[in-house]
PyMOL commands that place a pseudoatom at each C-alpha (Angstrom):
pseudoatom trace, name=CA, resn=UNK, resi=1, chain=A, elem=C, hetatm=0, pos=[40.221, 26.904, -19.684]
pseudoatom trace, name=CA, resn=UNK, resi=2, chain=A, elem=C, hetatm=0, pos=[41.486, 24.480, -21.686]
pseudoatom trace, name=CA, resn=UNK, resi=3, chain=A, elem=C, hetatm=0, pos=[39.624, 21.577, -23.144]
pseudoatom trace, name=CA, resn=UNK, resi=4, chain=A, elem=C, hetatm=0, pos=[40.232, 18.045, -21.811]
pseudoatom trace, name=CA, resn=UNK, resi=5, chain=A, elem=C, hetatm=0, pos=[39.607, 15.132, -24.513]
pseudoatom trace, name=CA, resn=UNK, resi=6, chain=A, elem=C, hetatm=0, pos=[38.220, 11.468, -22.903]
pseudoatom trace, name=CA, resn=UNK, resi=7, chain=A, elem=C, hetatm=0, pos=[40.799, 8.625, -23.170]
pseudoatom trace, name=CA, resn=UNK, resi=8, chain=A, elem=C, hetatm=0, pos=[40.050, 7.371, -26.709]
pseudoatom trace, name=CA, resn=UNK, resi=9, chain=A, elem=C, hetatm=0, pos=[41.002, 3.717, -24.646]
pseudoatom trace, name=CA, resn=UNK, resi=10, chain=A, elem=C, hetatm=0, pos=[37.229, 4.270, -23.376]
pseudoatom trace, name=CA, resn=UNK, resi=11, chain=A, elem=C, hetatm=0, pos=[35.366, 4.823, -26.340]
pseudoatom trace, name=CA, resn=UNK, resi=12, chain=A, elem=C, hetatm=0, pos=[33.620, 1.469, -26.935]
pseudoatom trace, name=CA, resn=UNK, resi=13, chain=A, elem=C, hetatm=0, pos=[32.926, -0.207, -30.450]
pseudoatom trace, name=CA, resn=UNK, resi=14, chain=A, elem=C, hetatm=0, pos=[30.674, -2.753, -30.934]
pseudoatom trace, name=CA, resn=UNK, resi=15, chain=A, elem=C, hetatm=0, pos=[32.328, -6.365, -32.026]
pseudoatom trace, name=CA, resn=UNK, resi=16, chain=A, elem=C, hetatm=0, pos=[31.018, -8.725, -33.654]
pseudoatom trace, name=CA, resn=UNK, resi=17, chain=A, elem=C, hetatm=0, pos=[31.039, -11.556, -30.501]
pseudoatom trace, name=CA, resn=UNK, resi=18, chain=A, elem=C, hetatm=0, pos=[29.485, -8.839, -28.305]
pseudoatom trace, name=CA, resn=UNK, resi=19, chain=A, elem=C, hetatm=0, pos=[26.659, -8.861, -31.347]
pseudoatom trace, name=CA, resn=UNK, resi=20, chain=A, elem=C, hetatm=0, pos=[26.640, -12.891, -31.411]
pseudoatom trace, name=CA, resn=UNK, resi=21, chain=A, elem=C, hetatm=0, pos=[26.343, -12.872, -27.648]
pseudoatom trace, name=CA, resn=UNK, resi=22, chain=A, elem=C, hetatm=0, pos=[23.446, -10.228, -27.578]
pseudoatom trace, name=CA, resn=UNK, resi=23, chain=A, elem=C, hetatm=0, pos=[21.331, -11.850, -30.483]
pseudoatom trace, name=CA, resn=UNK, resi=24, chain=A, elem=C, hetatm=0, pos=[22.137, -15.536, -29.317]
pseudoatom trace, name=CA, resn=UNK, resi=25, chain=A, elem=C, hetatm=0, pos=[19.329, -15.683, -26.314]
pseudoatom trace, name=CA, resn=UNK, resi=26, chain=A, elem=C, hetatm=0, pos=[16.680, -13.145, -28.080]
pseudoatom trace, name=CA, resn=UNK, resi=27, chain=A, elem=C, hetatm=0, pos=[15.278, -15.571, -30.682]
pseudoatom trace, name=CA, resn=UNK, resi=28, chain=A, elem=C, hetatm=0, pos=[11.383, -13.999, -30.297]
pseudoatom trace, name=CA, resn=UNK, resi=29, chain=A, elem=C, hetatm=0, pos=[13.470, -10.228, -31.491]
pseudoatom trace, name=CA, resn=UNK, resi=30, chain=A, elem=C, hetatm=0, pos=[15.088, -12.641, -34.412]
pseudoatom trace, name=CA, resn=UNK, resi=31, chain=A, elem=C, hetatm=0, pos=[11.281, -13.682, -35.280]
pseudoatom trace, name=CA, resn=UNK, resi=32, chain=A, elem=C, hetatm=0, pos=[10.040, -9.977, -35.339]
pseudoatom trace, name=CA, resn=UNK, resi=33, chain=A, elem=C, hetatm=0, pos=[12.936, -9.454, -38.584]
pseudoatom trace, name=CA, resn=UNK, resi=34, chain=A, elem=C, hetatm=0, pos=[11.900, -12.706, -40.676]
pseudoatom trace, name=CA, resn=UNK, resi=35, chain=A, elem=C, hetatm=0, pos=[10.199, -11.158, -43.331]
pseudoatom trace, name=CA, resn=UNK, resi=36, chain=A, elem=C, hetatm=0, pos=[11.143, -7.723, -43.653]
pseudoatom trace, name=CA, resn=UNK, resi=37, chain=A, elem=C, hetatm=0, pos=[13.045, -8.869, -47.472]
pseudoatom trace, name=CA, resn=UNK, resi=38, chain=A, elem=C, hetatm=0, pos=[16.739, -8.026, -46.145]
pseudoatom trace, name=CA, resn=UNK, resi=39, chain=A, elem=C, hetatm=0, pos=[19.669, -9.846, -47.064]
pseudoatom trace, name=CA, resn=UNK, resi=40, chain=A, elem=C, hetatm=0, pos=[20.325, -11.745, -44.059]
pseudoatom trace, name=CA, resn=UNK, resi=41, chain=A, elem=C, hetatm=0, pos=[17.150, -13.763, -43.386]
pseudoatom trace, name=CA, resn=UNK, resi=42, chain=A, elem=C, hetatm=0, pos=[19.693, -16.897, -44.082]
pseudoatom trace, name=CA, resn=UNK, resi=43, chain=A, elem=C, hetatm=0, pos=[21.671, -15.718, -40.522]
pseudoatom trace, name=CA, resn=UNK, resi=44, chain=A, elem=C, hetatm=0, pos=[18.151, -15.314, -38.964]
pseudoatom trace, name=CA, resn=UNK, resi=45, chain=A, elem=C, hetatm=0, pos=[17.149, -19.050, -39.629]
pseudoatom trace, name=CA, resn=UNK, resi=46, chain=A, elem=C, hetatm=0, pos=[20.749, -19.741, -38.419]
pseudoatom trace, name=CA, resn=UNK, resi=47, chain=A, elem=C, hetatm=0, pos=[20.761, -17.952, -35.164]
pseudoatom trace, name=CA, resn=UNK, resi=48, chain=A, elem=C, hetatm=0, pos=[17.106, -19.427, -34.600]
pseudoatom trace, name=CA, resn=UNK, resi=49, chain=A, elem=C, hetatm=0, pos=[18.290, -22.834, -34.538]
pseudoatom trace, name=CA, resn=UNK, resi=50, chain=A, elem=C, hetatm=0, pos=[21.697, -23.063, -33.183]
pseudoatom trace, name=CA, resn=UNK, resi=51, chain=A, elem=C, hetatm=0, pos=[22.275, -23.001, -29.478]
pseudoatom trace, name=CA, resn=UNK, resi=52, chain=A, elem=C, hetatm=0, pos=[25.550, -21.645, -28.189]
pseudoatom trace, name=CA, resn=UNK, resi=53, chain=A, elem=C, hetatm=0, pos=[27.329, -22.037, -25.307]
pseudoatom trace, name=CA, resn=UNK, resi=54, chain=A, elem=C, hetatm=0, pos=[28.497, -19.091, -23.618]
pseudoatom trace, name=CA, resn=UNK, resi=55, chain=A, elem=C, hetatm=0, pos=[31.298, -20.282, -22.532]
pseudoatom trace, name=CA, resn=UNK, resi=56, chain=A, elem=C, hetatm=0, pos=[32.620, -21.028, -26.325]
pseudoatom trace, name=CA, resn=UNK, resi=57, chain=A, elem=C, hetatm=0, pos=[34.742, -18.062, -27.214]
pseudoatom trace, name=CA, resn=UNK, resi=58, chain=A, elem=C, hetatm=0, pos=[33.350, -15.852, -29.659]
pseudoatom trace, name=CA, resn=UNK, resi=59, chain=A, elem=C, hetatm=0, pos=[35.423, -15.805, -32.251]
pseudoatom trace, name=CA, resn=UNK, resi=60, chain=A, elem=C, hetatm=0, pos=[35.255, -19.471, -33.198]
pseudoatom trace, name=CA, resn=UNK, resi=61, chain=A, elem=C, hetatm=0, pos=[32.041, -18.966, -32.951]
pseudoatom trace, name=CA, resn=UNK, resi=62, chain=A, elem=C, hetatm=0, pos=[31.626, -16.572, -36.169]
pseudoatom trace, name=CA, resn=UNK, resi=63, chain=A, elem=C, hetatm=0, pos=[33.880, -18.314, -37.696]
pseudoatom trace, name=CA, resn=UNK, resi=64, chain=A, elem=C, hetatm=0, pos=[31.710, -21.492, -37.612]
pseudoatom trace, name=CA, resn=UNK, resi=65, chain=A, elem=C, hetatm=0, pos=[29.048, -19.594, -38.463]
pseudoatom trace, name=CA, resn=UNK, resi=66, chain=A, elem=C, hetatm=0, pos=[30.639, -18.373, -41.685]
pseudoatom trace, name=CA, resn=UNK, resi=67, chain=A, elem=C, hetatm=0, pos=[31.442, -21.196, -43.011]
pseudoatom trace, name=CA, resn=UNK, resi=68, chain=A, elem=C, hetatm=0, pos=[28.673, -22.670, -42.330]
pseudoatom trace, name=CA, resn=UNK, resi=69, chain=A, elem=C, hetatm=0, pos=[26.383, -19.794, -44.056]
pseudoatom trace, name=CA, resn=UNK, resi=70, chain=A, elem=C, hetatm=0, pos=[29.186, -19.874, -46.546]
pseudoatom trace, name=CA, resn=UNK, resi=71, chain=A, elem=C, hetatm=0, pos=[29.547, -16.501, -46.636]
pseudoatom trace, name=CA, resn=UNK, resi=72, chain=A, elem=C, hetatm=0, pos=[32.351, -14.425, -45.816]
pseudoatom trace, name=CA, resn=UNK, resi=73, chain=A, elem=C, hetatm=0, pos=[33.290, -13.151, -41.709]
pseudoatom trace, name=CA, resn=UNK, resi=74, chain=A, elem=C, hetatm=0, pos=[33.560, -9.570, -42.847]
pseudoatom trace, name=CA, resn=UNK, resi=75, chain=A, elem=C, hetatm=0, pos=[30.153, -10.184, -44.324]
pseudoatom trace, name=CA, resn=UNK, resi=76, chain=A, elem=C, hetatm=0, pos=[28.891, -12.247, -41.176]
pseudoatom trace, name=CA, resn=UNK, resi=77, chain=A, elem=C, hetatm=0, pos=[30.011, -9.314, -38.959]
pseudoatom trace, name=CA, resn=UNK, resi=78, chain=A, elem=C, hetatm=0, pos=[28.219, -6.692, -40.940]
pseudoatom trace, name=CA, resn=UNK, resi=79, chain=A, elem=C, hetatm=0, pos=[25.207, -8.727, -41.413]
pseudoatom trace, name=CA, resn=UNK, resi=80, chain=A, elem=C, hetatm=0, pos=[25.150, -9.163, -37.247]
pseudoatom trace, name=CA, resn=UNK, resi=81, chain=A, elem=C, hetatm=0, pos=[25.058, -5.363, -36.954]
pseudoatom trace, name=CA, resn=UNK, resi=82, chain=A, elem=C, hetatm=0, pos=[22.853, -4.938, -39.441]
pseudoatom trace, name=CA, resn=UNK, resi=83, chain=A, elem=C, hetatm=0, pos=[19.940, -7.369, -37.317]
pseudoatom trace, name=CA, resn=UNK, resi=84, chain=A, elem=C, hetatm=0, pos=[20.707, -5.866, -34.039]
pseudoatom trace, name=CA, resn=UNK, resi=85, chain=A, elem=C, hetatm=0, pos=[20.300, -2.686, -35.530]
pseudoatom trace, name=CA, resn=UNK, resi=86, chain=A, elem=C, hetatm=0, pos=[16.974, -3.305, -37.190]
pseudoatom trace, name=CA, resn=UNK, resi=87, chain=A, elem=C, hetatm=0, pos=[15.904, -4.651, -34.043]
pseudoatom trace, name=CA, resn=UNK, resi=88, chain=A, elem=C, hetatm=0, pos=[16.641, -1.590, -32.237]
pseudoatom trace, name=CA, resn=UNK, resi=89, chain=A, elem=C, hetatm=0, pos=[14.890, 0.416, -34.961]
pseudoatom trace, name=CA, resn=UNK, resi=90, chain=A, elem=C, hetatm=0, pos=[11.825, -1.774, -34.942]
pseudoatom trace, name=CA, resn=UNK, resi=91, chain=A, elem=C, hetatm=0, pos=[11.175, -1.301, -30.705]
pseudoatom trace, name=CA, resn=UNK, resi=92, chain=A, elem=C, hetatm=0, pos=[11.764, 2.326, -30.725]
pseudoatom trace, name=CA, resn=UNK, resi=93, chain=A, elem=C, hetatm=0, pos=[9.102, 2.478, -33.607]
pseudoatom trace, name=CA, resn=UNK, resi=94, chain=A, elem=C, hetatm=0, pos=[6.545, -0.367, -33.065]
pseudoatom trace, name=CA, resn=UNK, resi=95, chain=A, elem=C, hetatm=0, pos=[7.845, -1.517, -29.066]
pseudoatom trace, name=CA, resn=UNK, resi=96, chain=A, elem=C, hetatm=0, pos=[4.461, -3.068, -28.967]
pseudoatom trace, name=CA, resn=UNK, resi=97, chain=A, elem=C, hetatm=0, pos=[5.170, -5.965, -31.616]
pseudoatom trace, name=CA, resn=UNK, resi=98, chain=A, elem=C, hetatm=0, pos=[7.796, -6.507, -28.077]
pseudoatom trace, name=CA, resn=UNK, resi=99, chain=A, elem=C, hetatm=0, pos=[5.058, -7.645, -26.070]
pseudoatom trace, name=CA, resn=UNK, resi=100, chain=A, elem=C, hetatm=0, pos=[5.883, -11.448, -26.132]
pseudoatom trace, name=CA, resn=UNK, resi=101, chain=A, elem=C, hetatm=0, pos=[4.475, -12.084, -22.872]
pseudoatom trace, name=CA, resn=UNK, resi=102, chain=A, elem=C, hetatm=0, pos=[1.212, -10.390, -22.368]
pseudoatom trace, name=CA, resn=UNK, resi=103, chain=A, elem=C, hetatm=0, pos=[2.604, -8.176, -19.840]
pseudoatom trace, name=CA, resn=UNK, resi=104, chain=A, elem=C, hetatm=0, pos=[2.858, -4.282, -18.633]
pseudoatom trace, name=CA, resn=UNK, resi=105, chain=A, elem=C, hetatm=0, pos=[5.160, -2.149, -20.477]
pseudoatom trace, name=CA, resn=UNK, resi=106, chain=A, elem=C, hetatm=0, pos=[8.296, -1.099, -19.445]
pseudoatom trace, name=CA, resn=UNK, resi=107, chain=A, elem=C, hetatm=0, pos=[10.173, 1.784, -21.098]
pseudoatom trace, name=CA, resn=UNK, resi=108, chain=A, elem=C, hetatm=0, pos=[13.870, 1.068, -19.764]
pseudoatom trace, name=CA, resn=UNK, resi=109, chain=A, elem=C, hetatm=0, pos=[16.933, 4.124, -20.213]
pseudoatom trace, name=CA, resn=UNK, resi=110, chain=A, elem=C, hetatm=0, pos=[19.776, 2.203, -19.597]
pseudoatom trace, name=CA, resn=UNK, resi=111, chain=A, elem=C, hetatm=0, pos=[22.732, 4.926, -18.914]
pseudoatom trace, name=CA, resn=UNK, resi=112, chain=A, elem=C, hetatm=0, pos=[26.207, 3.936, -18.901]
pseudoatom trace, name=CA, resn=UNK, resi=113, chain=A, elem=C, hetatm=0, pos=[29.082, 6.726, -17.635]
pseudoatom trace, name=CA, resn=UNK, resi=114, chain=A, elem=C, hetatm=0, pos=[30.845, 6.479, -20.967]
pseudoatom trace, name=CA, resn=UNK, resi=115, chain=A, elem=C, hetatm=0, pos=[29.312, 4.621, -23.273]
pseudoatom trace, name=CA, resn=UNK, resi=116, chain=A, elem=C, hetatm=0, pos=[26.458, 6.381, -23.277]
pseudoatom trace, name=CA, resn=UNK, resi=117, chain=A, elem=C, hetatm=0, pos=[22.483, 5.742, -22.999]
pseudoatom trace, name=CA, resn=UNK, resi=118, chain=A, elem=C, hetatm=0, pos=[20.024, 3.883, -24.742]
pseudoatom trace, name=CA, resn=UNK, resi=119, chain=A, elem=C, hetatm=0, pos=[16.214, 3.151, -24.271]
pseudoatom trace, name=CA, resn=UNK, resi=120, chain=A, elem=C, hetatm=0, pos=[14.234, -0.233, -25.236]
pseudoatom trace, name=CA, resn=UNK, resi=121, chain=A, elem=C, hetatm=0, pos=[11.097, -1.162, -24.391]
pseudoatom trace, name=CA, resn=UNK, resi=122, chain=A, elem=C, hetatm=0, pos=[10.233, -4.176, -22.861]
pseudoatom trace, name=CA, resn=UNK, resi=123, chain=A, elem=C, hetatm=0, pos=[7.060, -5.637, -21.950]
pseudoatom trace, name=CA, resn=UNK, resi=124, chain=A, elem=C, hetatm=0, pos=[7.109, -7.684, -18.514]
pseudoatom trace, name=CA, resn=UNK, resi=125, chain=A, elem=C, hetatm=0, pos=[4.767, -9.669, -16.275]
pseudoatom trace, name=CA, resn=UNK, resi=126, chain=A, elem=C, hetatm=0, pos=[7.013, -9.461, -12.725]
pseudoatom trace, name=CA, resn=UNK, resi=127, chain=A, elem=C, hetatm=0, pos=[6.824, -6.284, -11.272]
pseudoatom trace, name=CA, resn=UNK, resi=128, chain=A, elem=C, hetatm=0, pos=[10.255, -4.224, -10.646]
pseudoatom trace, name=CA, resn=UNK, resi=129, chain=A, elem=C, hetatm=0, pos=[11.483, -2.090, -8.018]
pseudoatom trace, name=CA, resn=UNK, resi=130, chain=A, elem=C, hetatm=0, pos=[14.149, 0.673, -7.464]
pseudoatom trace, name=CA, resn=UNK, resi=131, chain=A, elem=C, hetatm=0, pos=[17.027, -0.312, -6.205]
pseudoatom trace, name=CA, resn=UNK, resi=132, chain=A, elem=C, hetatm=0, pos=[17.129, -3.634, -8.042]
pseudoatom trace, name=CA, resn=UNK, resi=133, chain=A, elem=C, hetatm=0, pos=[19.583, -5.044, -10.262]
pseudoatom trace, name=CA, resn=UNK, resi=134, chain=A, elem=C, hetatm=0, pos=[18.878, -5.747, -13.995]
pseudoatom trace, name=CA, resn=UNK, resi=135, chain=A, elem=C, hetatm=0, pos=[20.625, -7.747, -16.774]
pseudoatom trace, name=CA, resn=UNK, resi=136, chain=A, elem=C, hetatm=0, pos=[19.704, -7.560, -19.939]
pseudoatom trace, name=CA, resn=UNK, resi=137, chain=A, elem=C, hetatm=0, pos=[22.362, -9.855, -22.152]
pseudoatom trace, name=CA, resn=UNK, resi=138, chain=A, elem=C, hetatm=0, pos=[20.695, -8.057, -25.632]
pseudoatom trace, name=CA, resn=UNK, resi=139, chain=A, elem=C, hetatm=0, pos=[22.471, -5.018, -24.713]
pseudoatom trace, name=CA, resn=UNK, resi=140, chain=A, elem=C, hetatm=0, pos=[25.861, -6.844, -24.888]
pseudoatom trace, name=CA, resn=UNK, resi=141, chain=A, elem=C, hetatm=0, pos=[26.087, -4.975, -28.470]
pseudoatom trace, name=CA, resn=UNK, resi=142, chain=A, elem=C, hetatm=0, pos=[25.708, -1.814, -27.091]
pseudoatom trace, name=CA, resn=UNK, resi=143, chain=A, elem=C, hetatm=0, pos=[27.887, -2.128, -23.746]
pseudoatom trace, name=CA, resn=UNK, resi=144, chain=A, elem=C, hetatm=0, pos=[29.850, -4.981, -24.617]
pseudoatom trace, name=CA, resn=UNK, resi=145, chain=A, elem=C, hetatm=0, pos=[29.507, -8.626, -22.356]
pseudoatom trace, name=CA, resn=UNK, resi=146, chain=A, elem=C, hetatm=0, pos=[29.333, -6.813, -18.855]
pseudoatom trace, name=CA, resn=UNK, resi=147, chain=A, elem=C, hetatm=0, pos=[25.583, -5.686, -18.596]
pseudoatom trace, name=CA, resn=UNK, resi=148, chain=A, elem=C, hetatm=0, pos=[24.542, -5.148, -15.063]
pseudoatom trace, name=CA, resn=UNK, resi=149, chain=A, elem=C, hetatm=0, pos=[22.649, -2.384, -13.990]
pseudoatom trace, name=CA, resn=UNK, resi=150, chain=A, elem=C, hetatm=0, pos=[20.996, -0.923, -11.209]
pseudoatom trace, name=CA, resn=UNK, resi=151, chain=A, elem=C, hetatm=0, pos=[17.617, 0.610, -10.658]
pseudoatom trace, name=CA, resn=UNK, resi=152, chain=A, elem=C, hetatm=0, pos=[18.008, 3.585, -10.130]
pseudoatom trace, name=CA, resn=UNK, resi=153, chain=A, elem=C, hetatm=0, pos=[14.156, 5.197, -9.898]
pseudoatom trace, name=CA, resn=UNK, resi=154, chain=A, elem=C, hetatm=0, pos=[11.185, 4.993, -11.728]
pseudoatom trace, name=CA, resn=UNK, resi=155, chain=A, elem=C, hetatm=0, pos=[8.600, 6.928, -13.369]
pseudoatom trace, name=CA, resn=UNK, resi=156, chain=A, elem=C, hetatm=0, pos=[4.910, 6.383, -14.505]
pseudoatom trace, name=CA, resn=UNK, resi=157, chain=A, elem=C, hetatm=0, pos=[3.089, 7.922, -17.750]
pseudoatom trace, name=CA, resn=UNK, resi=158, chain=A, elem=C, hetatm=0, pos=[-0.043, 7.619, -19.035]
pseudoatom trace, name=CA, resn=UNK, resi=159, chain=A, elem=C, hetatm=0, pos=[0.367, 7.711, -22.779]
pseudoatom trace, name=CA, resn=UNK, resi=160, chain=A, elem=C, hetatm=0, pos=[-2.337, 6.766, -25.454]
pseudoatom trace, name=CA, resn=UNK, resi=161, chain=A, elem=C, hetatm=0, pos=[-4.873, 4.882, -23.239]
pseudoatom trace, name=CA, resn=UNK, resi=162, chain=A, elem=C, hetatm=0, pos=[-1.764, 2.907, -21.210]
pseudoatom trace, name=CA, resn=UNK, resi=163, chain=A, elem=C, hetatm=0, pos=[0.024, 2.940, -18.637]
pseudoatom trace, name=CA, resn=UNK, resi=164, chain=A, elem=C, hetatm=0, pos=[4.016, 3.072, -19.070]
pseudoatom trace, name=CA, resn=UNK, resi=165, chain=A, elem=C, hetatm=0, pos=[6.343, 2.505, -16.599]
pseudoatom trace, name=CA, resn=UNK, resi=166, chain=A, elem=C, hetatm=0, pos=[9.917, 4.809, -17.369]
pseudoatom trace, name=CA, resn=UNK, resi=167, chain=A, elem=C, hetatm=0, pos=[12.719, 2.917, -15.865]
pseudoatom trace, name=CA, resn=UNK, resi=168, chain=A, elem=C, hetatm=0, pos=[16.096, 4.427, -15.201]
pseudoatom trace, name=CA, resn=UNK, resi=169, chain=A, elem=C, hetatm=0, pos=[19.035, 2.019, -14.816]
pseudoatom trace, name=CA, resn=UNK, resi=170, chain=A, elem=C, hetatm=0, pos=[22.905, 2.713, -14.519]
pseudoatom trace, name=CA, resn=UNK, resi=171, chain=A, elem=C, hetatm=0, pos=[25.688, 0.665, -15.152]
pseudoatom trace, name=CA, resn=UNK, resi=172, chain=A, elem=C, hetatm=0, pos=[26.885, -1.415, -11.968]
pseudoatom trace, name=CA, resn=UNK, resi=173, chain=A, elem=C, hetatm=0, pos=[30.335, -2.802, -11.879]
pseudoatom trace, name=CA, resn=UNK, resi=174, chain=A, elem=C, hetatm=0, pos=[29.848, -3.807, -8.017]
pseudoatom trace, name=CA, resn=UNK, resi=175, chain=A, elem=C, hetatm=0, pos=[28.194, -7.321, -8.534]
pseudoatom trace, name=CA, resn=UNK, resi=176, chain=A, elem=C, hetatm=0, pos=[27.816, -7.776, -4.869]
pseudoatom trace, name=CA, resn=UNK, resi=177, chain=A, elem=C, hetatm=0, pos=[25.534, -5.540, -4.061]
for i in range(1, 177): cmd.bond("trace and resi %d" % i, "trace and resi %d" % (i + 1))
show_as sticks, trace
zoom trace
C-alpha cells in the first residue's frame, strides 16, 4: 500500500504573535523565569509591565516591542520562544513552583488532531468536569490563537503523597456547544 504524506498546509509553526499572545496574560509563569541568568530577563520586565490589547494586531505589536527593548525583531522573536520554552521546561520538571493559587493539581493532555499533544500542569481551586469546555490562551504558542477544548474524561492518581487529577482535552472547533 502506498504511503500517504499529511498536507504540509497543516503542519503548524509557532509565530512569534501566537508567542506574544500566549505569554501576554501569564505574568505569574514570566515571574517563575526572572532569575534563572538568561539573556532575556530585559523582555521579562517588559512583558510584566505592559498590557496589551488583544485586539492590537500582533505584528505591530513586536515591532513596538523591539524598538522599545532596542533590540532587533529577529532577536525579539527568538527570545519569545526561548521564554515560552523555558516555561514549558520548568512545569514538566518542577509543575509545583505552578501552584499560584493554593489549589488541587491538575495534570492537563491537551490533544489536538494535527498538531499534536502536549501536557501542563496546572494547579486549580474550581473543580472541573467532563464534558466541559476549556481555554487556556498560554497554549496559543503551541496551537496557534484558536485554543478551545473539550473535556473529554478524566483520571485520578495518587502519586507521592497527592492526589492528581489527569485531564484529557481535545481540540473543539464547534464553539457552540
Amino acid at each position: 500500500m502506498r504511503r500517504i504524506d499529511r498536507d504540509k498546509s497543516y503542519v503548524y509553526t509557532t509565530g512569534a504573535a501566537d508567542l506574544l499572545y500566549a505569554l501576554q496574560d501569564e505574568k505569574q509563569f514570566l515571574k517563575l523565569l526572572a532569575d534563572n541568568g538568561k539573556s532575556y530577563k530585559p523582555l521579562l520586565k517588559y512583558l510584566s509591565v505592559h498590557e496589551w490589547d488583544h485586539n492590537v494586531k500582533g505584528s505591530l505589536k513586536l515591532k513596538t516591542m523591539a524598538a522599545d527593548l532596542n533590540i532587533t525583531q529577529a532577536k525579539l522573536n527568538k527570545q519569545l520562544l526561548e521564554v515560552y520554552t523555558d516555561i514549558w521546561e520548568l512545569n514538566d520538571k518542577h509543575s509545583e513552583l505552578f501552584n499560584f493559587c493554593n489549589g488541587d493539581e491538575f495534570c492537563f493532555l491537551f490533544s489536538h488532531s494535527y498538531k499534536g499533544y502536549y501536557a501542563f500542569t496546572l494547579w486549580l481551586r474550581q473543580p472541573i468536569q467532563a464534558g466541559g469546555r476549556f481555554s487556556f490562551p498560554f497554549l496559543a504558542g503551541k496551537f496557534g490563537i484558536h485554543n478551545m477544548f473539550i473535556i473529554e474524561n478524566m483520571s485520578y492518581e495518587y502519586l507521592n503523597g497527592r492526589l492528581v487529577t489527569e485531564v484529557f482535552c481535545k481540540e473543539n472547533y464547534n464553539t457552540s456547544v
